[in-house]
C-alpha positions in Angstrom: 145.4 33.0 15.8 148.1 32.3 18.6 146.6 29.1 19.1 146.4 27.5 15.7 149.9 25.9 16.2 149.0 24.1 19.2 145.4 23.3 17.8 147.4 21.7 15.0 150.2 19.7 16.7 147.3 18.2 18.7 145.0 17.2 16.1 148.0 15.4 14.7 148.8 13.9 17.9 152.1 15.5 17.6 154.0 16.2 21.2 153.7 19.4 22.7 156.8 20.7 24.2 157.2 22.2 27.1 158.6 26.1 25.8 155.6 25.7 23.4 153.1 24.8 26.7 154.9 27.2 28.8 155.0 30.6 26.3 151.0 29.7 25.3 149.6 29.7 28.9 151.4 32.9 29.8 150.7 35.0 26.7 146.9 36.0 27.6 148.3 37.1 30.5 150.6 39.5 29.5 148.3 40.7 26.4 146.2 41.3 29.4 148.3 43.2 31.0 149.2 45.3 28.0 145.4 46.3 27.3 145.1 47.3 31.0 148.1 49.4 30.7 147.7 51.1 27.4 151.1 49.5 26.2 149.5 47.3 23.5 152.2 48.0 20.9 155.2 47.2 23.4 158.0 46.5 20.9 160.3 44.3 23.6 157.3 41.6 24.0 156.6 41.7 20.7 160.3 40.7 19.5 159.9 38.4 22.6 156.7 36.4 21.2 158.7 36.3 18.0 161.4 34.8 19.3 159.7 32.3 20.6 157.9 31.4 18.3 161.2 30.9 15.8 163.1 28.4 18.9 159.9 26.6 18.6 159.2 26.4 15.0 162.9 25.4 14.8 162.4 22.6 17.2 159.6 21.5 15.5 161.0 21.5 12.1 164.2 20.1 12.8 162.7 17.0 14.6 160.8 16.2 11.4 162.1 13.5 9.5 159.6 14.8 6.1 162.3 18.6 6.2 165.3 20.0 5.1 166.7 21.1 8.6 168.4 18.2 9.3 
């Protein structure tokens, strides 16, 4: 499900920028790294992820002409 955003934004041949590219190829990584260490649940990557996701959801929505954010 982390990936449905970018599988969305490129079937609509919408740009891709680079926090979005960036935060997408690293997050297997650290999941990995969670599972290997037992710290699945880690609360400070979690609110991380999150925030992420809202900068880039932001960015996305305000640079669409069809929303209410500008």
């Amino acid at each position: 499900y982390e990936y449905v955003d970018t599988i969305i934004l490129v079937l609509n041949r919408r740009p891709i920028i680079f926090l979005h590219a960036y935060h997408h190829t690293i997050v297997p990584f650290v999941i990995w790294v969670w599972v290997r260490s037992d710290n699945v649940l880690c609360l400070h990557g979690l609110m991380a992820n999150t925030g992420v996701h809202v900068l880039m959801y932001y960015y996305y929505g305000s640079n669409n002409r069809n929303t209410l954010f500008k």
